[in-house]
C-alpha positions as CSV (number, residue, x, y, z in Angstrom):
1,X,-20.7,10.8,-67.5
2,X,-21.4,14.2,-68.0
3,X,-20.6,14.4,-71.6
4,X,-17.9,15.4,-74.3
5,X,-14.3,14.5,-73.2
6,X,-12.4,17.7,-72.4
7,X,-9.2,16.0,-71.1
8,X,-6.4,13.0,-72.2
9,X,-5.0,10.4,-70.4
10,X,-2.2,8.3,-72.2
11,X,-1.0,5.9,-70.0
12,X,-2.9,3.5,-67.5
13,X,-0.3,4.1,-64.7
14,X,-0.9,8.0,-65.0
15,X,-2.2,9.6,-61.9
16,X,-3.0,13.0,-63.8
17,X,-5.1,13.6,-67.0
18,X,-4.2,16.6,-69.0
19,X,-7.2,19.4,-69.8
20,X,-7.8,20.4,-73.2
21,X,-9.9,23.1,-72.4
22,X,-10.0,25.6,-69.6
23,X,-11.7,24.3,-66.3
24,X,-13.1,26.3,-63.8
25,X,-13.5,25.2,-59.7
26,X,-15.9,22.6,-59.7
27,X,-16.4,21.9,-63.6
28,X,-16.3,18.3,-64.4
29,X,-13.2,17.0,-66.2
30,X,-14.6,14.1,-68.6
31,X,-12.0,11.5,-70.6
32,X,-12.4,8.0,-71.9
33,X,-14.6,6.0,-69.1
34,X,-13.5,8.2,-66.7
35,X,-14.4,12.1,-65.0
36,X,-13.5,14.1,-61.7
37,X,-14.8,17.4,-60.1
38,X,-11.8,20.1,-60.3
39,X,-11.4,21.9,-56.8
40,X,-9.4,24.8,-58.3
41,X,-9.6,26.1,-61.6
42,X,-7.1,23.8,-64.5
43,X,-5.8,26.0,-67.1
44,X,-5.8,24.4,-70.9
45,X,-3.3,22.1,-71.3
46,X,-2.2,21.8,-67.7
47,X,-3.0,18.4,-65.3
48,X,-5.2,17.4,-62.6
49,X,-4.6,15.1,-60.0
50,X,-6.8,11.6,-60.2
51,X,-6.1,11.0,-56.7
52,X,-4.8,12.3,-53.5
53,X,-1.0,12.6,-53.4
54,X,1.0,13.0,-50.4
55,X,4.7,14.7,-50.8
56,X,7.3,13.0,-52.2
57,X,4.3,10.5,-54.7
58,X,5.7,9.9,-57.5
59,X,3.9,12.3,-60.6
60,X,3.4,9.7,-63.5
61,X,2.6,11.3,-67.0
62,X,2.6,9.6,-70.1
63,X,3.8,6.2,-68.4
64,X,6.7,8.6,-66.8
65,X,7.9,10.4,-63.5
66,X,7.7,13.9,-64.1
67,X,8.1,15.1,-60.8
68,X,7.3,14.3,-57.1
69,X,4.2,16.1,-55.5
70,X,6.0,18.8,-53.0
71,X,2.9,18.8,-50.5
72,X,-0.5,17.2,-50.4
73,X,-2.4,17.5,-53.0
74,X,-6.4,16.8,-53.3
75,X,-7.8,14.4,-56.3
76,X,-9.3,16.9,-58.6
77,X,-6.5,19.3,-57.8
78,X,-4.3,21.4,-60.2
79,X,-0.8,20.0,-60.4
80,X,1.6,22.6,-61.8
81,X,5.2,23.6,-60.4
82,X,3.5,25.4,-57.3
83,X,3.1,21.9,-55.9
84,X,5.1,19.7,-58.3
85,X,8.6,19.2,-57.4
86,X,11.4,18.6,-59.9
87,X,13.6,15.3,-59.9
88,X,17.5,15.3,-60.1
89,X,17.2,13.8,-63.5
């Protein structure tokens, strides 16, 4: 590991772990027993993708959908609403 955690995860099902600092392309995001290289830069407070999602994968959070990835998107990856797509709730 590559040190201090800089990122939660709350759930086991989550495929995303939430930054608590800003992360820049390539830094290493570090929680628990767990870290992954970002490939774009993670701004505080928003979530990274754990592993490769094709559209329509379900976006667990928190033990909860939150959304269905709207394209592919890359483990390490920023997932925001420019590639997360809403559910009819």
């Amino acid at each position: 590991m590559s040190g201090a955690s800089n990122a939660v995860i709350i759930h086991p099902d989550d495929n995303v772990v939430t930054v608590t600092e800003d992360i820049p392309t390539d830094g290493t995001v570090v929680w628990g027993t767990g870290e992954i290289r970002a490939t774009t830069p993670i701004p505080y407070g928003h979530k990274i993708a754990l592993r490769p999602l094709v559209a329509g994968d379900a976006v667990i959070k928190y033990g909860h959908l939150i959304g269905r990835a709207a394209g592919p998107i890359a483990a390490g990856e920023h997932i925001h609403q420019h590639n997360l797509s809403k559910e009819d709730w």
